[in-house]
C-alpha positions as CSV (number, residue, x, y, z in Angstrom):
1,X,-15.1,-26.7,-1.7
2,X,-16.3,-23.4,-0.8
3,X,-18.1,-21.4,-3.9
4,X,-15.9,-18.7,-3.0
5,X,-13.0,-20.7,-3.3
6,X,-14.4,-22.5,-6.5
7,X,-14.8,-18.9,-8.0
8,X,-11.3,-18.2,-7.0
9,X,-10.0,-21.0,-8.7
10,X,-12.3,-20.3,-12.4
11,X,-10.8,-17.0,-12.5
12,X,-7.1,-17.9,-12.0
13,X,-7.4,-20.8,-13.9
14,X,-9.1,-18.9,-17.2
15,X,-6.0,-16.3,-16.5
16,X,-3.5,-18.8,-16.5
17,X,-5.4,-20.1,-19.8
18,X,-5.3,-16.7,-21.4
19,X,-2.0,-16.0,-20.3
20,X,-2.9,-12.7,-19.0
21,X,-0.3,-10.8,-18.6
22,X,-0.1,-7.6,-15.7
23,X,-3.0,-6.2,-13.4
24,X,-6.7,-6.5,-15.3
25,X,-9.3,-4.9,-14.0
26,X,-12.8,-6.8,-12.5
27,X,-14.4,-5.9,-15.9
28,X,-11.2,-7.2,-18.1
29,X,-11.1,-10.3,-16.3
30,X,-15.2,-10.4,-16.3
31,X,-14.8,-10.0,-20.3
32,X,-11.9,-13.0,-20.4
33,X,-14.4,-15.2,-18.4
34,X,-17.2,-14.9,-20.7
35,X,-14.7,-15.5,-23.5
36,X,-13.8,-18.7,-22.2
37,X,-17.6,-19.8,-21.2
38,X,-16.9,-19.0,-17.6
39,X,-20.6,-17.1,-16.6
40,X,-20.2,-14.7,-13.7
41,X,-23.1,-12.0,-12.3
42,X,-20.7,-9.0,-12.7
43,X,-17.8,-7.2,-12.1
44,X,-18.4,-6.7,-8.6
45,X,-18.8,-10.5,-7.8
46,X,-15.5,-10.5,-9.7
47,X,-13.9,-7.8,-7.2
48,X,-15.3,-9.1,-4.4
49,X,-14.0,-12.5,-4.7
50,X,-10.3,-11.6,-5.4
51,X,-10.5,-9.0,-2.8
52,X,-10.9,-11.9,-0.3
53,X,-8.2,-13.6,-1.5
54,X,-6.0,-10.0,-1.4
55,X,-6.6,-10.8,2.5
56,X,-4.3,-13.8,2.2
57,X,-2.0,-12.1,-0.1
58,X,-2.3,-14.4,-3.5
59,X,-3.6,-11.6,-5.1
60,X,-2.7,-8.1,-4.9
61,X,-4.7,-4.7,-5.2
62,X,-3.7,-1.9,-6.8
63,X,-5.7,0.6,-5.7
64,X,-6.2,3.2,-9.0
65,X,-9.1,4.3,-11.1
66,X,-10.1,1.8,-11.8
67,X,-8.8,-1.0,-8.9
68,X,-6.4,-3.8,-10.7
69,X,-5.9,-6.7,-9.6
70,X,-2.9,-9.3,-10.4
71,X,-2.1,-12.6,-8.7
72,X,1.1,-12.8,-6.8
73,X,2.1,-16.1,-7.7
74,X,0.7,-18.1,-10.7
75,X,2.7,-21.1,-10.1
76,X,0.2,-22.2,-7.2
Protein backbone atom coordinates (compact mmCIF):
# COMPACT_ATOMS: atom_id res chain seq x y z
CA UNK A 1 0.00 0.00 0.00
CA UNK A 2 0.94 3.39 -1.03
CA UNK A 3 1.98 5.84 2.03
CA UNK A 4 -0.37 8.17 0.53
CA UNK A 5 -2.96 5.78 0.69
CA UNK A 6 -1.94 4.48 4.19
CA UNK A 7 -2.16 8.21 5.38
CA UNK A 8 -5.53 8.32 3.77
CA UNK A 9 -6.77 5.52 5.52
CA UNK A 10 -5.15 6.87 9.43
CA UNK A 11 -7.04 9.94 9.03
CA UNK A 12 -10.44 8.50 8.03
CA UNK A 13 -10.14 5.88 10.25
CA UNK A 14 -9.28 8.25 13.58
CA UNK A 15 -12.48 10.31 12.09
CA UNK A 16 -14.66 7.55 12.08
CA UNK A 17 -13.17 6.76 15.70
CA UNK A 18 -13.88 10.23 16.91
CA UNK A 19 -17.05 10.36 15.24
CA UNK A 20 -16.33 13.69 13.77
CA UNK A 21 -19.09 15.20 12.76
CA UNK A 22 -19.12 18.03 9.56
CA UNK A 23 -16.13 19.63 7.58
CA UNK A 24 -12.73 19.96 10.01
CA UNK A 25 -10.22 21.77 9.00
CA UNK A 26 -6.28 20.32 8.17
CA UNK A 27 -5.43 21.66 11.72
CA UNK A 28 -8.68 20.14 13.54
CA UNK A 29 -8.13 16.87 12.03
CA UNK A 30 -4.17 17.41 12.62
CA UNK A 31 -5.24 18.04 16.54
CA UNK A 32 -7.73 14.69 16.49
CA UNK A 33 -4.69 12.69 15.13
CA UNK A 34 -2.28 13.58 17.77
CA UNK A 35 -5.15 12.92 20.21
CA UNK A 36 -5.42 9.50 19.19
CA UNK A 37 -1.46 8.87 18.86
CA UNK A 38 -1.61 9.18 15.13
CA UNK A 39 1.92 11.51 14.41
CA UNK A 40 1.67 13.56 11.26
CA UNK A 41 4.45 16.49 10.05
CA UNK A 42 1.63 19.22 9.79
CA UNK A 43 -1.34 20.48 8.59
CA UNK A 44 -0.19 20.78 5.18
CA UNK A 45 0.75 17.06 4.83
CA UNK A 46 -2.75 16.73 6.24
CA UNK A 47 -4.30 18.97 3.26
CA UNK A 48 -2.26 17.63 0.90
CA UNK A 49 -3.24 14.12 1.35
CA UNK A 50 -7.07 14.63 1.36
CA UNK A 51 -6.78 16.94 -1.47
CA UNK A 52 -5.63 13.99 -3.52
CA UNK A 53 -8.28 11.97 -2.56
CA UNK A 54 -10.85 15.22 -3.40
CA UNK A 55 -9.52 14.20 -7.02
CA UNK A 56 -11.50 11.01 -6.72
CA UNK A 57 -14.29 12.51 -4.97
CA UNK A 58 -14.23 10.64 -1.39
CA UNK A 59 -13.58 13.64 0.10
CA UNK A 60 -14.80 16.97 -0.61
CA UNK A 61 -13.38 20.59 -0.35
CA UNK A 62 -14.91 23.40 0.75
CA UNK A 63 -13.11 26.04 -0.26
CA UNK A 64 -13.38 28.95 2.80
CA UNK A 65 -11.03 30.61 5.14
CA UNK A 66 -9.92 28.36 6.22
CA UNK A 67 -10.31 25.17 3.51
CA UNK A 68 -12.67 22.25 5.20
CA UNK A 69 -12.60 19.20 4.32
CA UNK A 70 -15.32 16.28 4.92
CA UNK A 71 -15.54 12.77 3.51
CA UNK A 72 -18.30 12.06 1.21
CA UNK A 73 -19.02 8.70 2.27
CA UNK A 74 -17.89 7.18 5.66
CA UNK A 75 -19.43 3.88 5.06
CA UNK A 76 -16.40 2.83 2.70
Amino acid sequence: MRVRQRDFERIRSVLEEADAEGPLTAREILNLLDEHGEEFDSAHRVATVLGRHAQSGEVEVIRDQPYRYEFTDRNN
